[in-house]
N, C-alpha and C positions, 0 to 999 in steps of 0.2 A: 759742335752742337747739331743735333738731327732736327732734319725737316719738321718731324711731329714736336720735337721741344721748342724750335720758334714759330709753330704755330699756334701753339699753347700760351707763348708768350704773347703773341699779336691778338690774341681771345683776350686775355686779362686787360692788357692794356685800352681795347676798345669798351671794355666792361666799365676798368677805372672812367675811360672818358663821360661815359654815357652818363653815371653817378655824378660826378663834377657838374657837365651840364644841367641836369636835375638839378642840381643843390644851389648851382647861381641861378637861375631861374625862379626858384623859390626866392634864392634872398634878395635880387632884384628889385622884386615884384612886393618884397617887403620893403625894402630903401627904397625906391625908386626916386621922393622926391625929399629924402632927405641931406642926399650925398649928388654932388652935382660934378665936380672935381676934389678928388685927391690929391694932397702935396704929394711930390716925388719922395721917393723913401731916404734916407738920412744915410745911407749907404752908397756912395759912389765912386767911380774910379777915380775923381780929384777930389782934393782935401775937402774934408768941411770942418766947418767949426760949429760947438756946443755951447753953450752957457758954462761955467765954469763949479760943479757939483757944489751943492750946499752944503751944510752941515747936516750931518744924520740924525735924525728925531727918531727914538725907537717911540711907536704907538702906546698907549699900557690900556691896558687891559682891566674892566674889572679886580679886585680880588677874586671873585666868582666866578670868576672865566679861565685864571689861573688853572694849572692841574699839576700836580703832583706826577713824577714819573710811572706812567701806565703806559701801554705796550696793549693791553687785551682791545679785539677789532669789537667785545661790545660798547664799552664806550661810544669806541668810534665811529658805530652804527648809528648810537641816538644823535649824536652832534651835526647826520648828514642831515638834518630834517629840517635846523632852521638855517644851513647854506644857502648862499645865490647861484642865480642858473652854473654860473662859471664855474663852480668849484664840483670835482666830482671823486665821488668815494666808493670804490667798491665795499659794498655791505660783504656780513658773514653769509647771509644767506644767494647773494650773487657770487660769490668766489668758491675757489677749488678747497676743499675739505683738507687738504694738505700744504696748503699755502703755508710758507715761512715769513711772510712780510707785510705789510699795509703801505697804500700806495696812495696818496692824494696828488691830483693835477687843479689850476687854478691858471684865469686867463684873465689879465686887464688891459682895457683900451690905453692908462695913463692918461693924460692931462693934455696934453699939446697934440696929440692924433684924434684925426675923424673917423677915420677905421683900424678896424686891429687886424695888423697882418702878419700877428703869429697865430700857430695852429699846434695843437698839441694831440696826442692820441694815446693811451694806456688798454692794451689788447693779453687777455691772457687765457692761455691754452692748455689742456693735460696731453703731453706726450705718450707716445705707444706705450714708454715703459712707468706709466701712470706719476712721472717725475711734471712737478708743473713748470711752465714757463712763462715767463711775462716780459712784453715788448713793450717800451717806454718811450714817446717820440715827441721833441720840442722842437719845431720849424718856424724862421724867422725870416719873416718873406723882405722881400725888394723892387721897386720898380714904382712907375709913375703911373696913374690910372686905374688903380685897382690889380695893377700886376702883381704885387708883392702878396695881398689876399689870394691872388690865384695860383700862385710858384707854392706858397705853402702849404696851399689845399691839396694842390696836386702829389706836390711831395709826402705829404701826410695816407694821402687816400693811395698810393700808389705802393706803397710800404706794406699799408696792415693789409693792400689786397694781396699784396704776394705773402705776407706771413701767415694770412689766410688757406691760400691754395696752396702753397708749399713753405710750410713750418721748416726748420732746423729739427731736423731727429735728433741729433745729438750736440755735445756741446763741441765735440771735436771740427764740427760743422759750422761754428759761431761763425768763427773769421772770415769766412769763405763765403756765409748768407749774407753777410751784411754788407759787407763790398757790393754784393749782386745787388741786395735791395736798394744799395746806394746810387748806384750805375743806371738801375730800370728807374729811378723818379729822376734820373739826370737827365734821360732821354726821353723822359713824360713831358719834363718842361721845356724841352729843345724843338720837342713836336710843337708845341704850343707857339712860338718864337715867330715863325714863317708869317704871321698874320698880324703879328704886330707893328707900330711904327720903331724908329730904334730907337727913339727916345721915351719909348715904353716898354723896352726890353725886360724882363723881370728874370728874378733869382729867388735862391732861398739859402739860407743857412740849414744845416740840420745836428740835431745831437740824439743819439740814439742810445739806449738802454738793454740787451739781453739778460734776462737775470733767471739764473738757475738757481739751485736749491744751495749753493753756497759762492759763489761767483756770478759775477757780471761782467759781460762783453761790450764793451762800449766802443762807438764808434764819430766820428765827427766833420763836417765839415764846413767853414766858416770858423762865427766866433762865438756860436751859441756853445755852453761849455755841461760838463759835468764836474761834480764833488765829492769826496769823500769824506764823511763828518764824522769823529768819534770824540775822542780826546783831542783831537786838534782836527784840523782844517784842512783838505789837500786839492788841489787841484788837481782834476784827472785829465782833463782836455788839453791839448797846444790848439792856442788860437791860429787859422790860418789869416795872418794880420802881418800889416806892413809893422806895428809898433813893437808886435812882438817876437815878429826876425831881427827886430833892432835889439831887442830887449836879449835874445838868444846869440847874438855875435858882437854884444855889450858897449854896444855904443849911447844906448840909455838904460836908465834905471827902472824895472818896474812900477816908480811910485813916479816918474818920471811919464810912461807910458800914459798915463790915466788921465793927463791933462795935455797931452802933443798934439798938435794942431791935426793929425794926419791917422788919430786912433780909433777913427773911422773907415779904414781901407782895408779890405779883404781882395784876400788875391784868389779863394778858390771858394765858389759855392754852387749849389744845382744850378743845374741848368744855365750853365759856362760851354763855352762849345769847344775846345779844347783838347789833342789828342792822351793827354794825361791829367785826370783830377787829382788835388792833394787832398789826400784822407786818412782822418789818424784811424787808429786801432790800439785798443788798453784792453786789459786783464786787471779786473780788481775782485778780488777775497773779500767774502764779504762775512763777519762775523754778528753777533748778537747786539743789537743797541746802534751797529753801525747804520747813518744815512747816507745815500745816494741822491741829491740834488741835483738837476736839471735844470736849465734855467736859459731862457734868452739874457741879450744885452741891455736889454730893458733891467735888470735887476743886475747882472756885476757891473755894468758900466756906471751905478750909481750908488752902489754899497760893497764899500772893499770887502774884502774876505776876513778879515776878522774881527767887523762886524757880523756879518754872515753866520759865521761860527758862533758868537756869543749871542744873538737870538735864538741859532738853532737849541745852543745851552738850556735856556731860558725857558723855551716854549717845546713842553717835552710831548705834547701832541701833537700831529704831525700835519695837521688840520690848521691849526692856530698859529704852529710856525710859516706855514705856505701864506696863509692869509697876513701876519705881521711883518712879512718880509715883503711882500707886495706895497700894501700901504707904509712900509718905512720908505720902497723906490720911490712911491708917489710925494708924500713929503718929505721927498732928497730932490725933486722936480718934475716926475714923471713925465720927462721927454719923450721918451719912447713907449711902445707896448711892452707889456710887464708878463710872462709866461713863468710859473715853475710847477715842478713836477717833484715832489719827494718818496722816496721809495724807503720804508725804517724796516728794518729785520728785528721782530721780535719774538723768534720762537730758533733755538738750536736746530 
C-alpha cells in the first residue's frame, strides 16, 4: 500500500470519527437523563444463560392488512407513510430507475433492553457501468456502558463511509471489498478500545449484504446471520459460535444448540484484537420472488427457521413480513434487540 493510499485511509477514518462524535452528542444530550447505566451485553466470553424460548405466537393481522402476492414498489411506496420511525423503505421516487429489488430494514429495542445496540444501514449506488448496487448492513453491538451502541455505530458508519469513497467497481471486486470493509471498522473499534475500562470493552457482530443485478455477496462475522427464502428456507451465514463448532464436529444437535447453556459465545467479532479474524464469505444467485433476510440474534435466537420461512410465506409484503417477524420475537420474549433487513427481488 502506498503512502497516498494510507493517507487516504487515515482522512476517512478521522471523517468517520468526527460523524460518530456528532451523533452521540446529539443522542446524549437527548437521553441524558433517561439512561443512567446499562446492563452489560448478553454476549460474553463465559457462559450465560437465557430463559428458555416460549412458544411462538405468529401476530395476525387484519384481513385488510393481509395482501395478495405483489412485487410492484407502488404499493410499497404508499404503505411507507403510516410506518414508525424505525422502519425504512426506499420509495420509487428515491431509488435507481433500474433497480431489481425492494428492500425494507426495521430496528426494535425488544422488551428486557434499555437501549438498542444493533445498528442497521441500507446504501445504494449506480456503478460506472450504470449496473446498480446495494449495500445491506445489520451490526449487533456488545459491551457494558453504552459500548455495544458505540461498536455498532462505528461499524455501521465506517462501512458505508468507505462504500461511499470507494464503491466495488465490479462484482469480481465483491470479495476483496468486503474483507477490507470488514478489517477498517475492525480497526475503527480497536481505535476506540485504548480509553476504555476492560470491563467495558465493546464488540460487534456484523452481517453484510452486496447485491448486484443477480447475485449477492455476503459476508459475516459473529452470529448476526443471512437467508435465503424462496420455496424453502436456507441458511446463508456460519455462525462464528461455540454451539455451532459443536454443532459442525457433531457432538450436538442443531435443535440441541438452541437451548445449550453456552449458545451465547462467539469467538470472533469487530473489534477483537487479534492477529487473524474469522469471516465468512457466500455467493448467492438470486432469482425472481427470492428473499434475502438479514437479521440479528434478537430474531433467530427466538424463532426457528421454519417459522421464519412460513411467515415469510405468509406475508408476501416485504414490509408486513419485517414488521410480523419482529413482533412474533417480541412475543417469543424479546430478550434481546430485534434488527431485520429484507431484500425481495421482483423484477428479472
Amino acid at each position: 500500500m502506498t503512502e497516498f493510499q494510507m493517507l487516504g485511509i487515515l482522512a476517512s477514518m478521522v471523517g468517520v470519527l468526527a460523524i460518530i462524535l456528532l451523533l452521540r452528542l446529539l443522542r446524549l444530550r437527548q437521553h441524558k437523563n433517561n439512561v443512567t447505566q446499562s446492563s452489560s451485553r448478553r454476549k460474553n466470553a463465559a457462559p450465560s444463560s437465557l430463559p428458555q424460548k416460549d412458544d411462538i405466537t405468529v401476530p395476525n393481522l387484519d384481513e385488510s392488512e393481509k395482501t395478495e402476492p405483489n412485487f410492484g414498489r407502488q404499493q410499497q411506496t404508499k404503505k411507507t407513510e403510516q410506518l414508525p420511525d424505525s422502519v425504512h423503505v426506499f420509495s420509487s421516487l428515491q431509488r435507481l430507475p433500474n433497480i431489481k429489488w425492494q428492500v425494507v430494514g426495521q430496528t426494535d429495542v425488544g422488551l428486557k433492553r434499555e437501549l438498542n445496540e444493533d445498528n442497521f444501514e441500507m446504501i445504494e449506488i449506480s456503478l460506472p457501468s450504470s449496473q446498480p448496487c446495494g449495500l445491506y448492513i445489520v451490526a449487533d453491538g456488545m459491551g457494558g456502558h453504552e459500548g455495544g451502541e458505540i461498536a455498532s455505530e462505528l461499524t455501521v458508519t465506517t462501512i458505508k463511509q468507505y462504500f461511499t469513497d470507494h464503491p466495488p467497481l465490479l462484482e469480481t471486486e465483491a470479495k476483496d471489498w468486503l474483507e477490507k470493509a470488514v478489517m477498517m471498522a475492525n480497526e475503527m473499534v480497536i481505535s476506540q478500545q485504548d480509553s476504555r475500562d476492560q470491563r467495558d470493552k465493546m464488540g460487534s457482530t456484523v452481517v453484510m449484504a452486496l447485491v448486484f443485478d443477480k447475485k449477492a455477496y455476503v459476508t459475516n462475522v459473529g452470529d448476526s446471520r443471512t437467508y435465503l427464502i424462496n420455496s424453502n428456507i436456507h441458511k446463508i451465514t456460519t455462525d462464528h459460535s461455540l454451539v455451532e463448532r459443536l454443532v459442525e464436529i457433531g457432538q450436538i444437535t442443531a435443535e440441541e444448540a438452541r437451548t445449550h447453556p453456552q449458545r451465547n459465545v462467539i469467538y470472533s467479532t469487530i473489534g477483537i484484537n487479534k492477529p487473524k479474524m474469522d469471516i465468512g464469505f457466500y455467493e448467492v444467485e438470486l432469482k425472481l420472488g427470492d428473499r434475502l433476510l438479514l437479521c440479528s440474534d434478537g430474531l433467530s435466537g427466538l424463532i426457528e427457521d421454519e417459522d421464519l420461512f412460513q411467515l415469510s410465506q405468509h406475508y408476501h409484503n416485504p414490509v408486513e413480513a419485517c414488521q410480523v417477524m419482529i413482533e412474533s420475537a417480541k412475543e417469543s420474549g424479546g430478550y434481546d434487540n430485534i434488527t431485520v433487513i429484507i431484500v425481495q427481488v421482483d423484477k428479472e
